[in-house]
N, C-alpha and C positions, 0 to 999 in steps of 0.2 A: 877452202874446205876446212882448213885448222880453224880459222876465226868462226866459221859456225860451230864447231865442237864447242869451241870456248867461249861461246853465247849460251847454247845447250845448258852446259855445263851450272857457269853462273844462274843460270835463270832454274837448274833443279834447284842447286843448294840456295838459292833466294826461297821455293818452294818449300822446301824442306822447315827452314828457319821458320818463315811464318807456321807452318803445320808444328812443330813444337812449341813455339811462342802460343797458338792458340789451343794445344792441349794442356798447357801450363798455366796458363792463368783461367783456364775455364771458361772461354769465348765459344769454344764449339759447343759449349749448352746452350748458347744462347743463340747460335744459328740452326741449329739443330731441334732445340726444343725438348722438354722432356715427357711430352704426352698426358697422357688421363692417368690418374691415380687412382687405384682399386681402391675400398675400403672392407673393413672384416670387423669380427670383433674380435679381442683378447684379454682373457680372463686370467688375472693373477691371484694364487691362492697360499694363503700362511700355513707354509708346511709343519710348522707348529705345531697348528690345530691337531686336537684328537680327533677330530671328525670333520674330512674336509667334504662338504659339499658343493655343484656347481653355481655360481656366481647367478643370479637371475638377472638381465640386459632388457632394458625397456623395448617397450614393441617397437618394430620398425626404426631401430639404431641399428647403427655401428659403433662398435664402444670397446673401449678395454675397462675392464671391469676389475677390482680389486676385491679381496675377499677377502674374511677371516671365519672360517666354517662357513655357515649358510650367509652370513652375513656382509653383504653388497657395500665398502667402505669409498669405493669410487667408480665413475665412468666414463672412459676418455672416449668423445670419436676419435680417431685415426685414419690419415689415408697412410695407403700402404705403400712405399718408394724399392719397385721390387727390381729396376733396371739401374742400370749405370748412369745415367745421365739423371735421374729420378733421386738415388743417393747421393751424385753431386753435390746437387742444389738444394736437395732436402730442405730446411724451411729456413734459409736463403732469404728466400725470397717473397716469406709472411710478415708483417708490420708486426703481427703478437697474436699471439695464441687465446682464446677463450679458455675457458678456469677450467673446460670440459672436452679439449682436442689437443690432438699429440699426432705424431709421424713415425711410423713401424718400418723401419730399413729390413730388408731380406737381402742378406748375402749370397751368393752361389755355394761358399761350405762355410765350416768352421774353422775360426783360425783367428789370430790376433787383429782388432779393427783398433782404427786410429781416427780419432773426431775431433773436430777442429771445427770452433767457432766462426767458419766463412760469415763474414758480411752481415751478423747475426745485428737483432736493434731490441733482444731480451733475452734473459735467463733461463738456463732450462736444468733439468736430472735427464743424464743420457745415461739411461738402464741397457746393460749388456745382457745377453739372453744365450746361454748354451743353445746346441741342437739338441741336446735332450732336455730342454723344456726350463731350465735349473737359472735364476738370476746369479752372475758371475759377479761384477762389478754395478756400482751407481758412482754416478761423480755428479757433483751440484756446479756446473758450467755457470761461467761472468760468460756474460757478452765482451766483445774485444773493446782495448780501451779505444777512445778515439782516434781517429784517424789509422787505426789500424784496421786492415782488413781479418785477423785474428791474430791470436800469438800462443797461447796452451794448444797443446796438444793433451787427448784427452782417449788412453787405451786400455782395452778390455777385450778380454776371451769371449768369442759366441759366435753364432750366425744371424741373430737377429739381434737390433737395437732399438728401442723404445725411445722416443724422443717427447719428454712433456714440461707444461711449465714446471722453473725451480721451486722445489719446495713441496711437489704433489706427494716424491715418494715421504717424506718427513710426514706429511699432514697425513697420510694414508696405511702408515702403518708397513708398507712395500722396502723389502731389504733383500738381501744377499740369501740365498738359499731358497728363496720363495718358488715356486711353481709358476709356468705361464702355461698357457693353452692359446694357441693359435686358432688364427680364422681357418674354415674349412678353405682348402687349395692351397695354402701359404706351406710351399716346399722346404 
């Protein structure tokens, strides 16, 4: 009777190990999967302007739209990464981005997020996003050097994070203070 206890036993904390070893390095994304990505659009607007108008988004997009008043300065598609496993992997797991798509993370609240280059093969500007709508932080993210799976850590104030290639927010005018406007349902 003792020597089954202490098979039992062995054999949870053997369970055990692997279930932390595979929430730790991120293996349960990959048996798991991380489903269909919504997409939306989102509008960012230079609070600057004396006169800010809505951003106009080609027919039948999804796009994040930058603005400066009436005027349309960019359009990213975006799928939207609104669960856990979906943030994980976040774009992970894309070879590179087109000059005109990006990854919109939605948090549960607000509160400090930490981003980190996983497994990345390009550069990005990881735009922080208050809940109430206000860009917090930008940082202009390297890909990790080689042979590393990342190494910066990269943290900012918000509940949502805009993921696009390096260089979009410089080329487009997109800073700190600016306005966003989410897709209709993005909580």
């Amino acid at each position: 009777m003792a020597r089954r206890a202490v098979v039992a036993f062995v054999g949870l904390v053997v369970a055990l190990a692997v279930a932390v070893l595979a929430i730790q390095t991120g293996l349960w994304v990959d048996v798991v999967g991380v489903g269909e990505y919504d997409r939306g659009t989102v509008t960012v607007t230079d609070t600057d302007s004396n006169t800010i108008t809505p951003c106009t988004t080609p027919p039948n997009r999804t796009a994040v739209a930058a603005c400066d008043g009436s005027r349309t300065l960019a359009t990213v598609d975006v799928r939207i990464a609104a669960n856990e496993r979906q943030r994980y992997t976040g774009l992970s797991d894309t070879e590179s981005l087109g000059p005109d798509e990006g990854m919109l993370f939605v948090h549960p609240e607000e509160g400090t997020q930490t981003y980190v280059m996983r497994e990345m093969d390009f550069d990005l500007d990881i735009i922080f996003i208050a809940e109430n709508r206000t860009i917090t932080t930008i940082h202009h993210a390297s890909r990790p050097p080689e042979g590393e799976s990342y190494s910066e850590r990269y943290p900012g104030q918000g509940k949502y994070v805009l993921e696009v290639n390096r260089g979009w927010t410089n080329r487009t005018g997109v800073g700190v203070g600016d306005t966003v406007e989410l897709p209709a349902g993005v909580a």
